[in-house]
N, C-alpha and C positions, 0 to 999 in steps of 0.2 A: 585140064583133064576133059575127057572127052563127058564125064557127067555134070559138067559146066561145074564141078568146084575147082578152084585152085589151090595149091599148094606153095609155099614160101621158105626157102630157105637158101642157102647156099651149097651146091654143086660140089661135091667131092668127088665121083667119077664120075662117068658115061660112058657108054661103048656105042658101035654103028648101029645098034637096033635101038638106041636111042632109051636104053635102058641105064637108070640113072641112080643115085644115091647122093640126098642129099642132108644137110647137117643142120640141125637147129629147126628143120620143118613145121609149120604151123598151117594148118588147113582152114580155108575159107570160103562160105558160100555166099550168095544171094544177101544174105540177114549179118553177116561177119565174123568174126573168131568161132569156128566149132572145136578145134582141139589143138594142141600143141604134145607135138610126140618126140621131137628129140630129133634120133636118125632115122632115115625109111631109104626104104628101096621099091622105086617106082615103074614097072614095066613099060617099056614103051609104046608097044599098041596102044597106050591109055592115053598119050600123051597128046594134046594137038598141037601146041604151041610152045615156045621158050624164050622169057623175057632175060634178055642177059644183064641189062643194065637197072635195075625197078628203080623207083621213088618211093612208093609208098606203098604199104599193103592194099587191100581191097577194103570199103569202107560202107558200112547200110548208109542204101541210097534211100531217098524220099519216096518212090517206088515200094521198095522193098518194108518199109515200117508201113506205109499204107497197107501192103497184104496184108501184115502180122493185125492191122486192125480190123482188116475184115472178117478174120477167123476168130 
């Protein structure tokens, strides 16, 4: 997403504007799991990229727990 979170789930449709709906979606940032919603419909302007094959979700990096302890 273009606000550097990602989103996880599996691809139900798309059309050319790259406008998507996906199923089981789980949202994640910088720090890891922020929420899990089910189904969503995700506009494409938003989008930047798409991983068709994943391994694994997104995971707090050692980076990312260091910020959490500077605050």
């Amino acid at each position: 997403m273009k606000n550097r979170g990602e989103y996880w789930g599996r691809m139900t449709k798309a059309d050319g504007y790259m406008n998507m709906m996906l199923k089981g979606a789980k949202e994640y940032n910088q720090h890891g799991l922020v929420a899990s919603y089910g189904d969503v419909f995700i506009r494409g302007n938003n989008v930047s990229y798409i991983c068709i094959d994943p391994r694994n979700p997104p995971q707090r990096t050692a980076k990312s727990v260091a910020d959490d302890d500077d605050n």
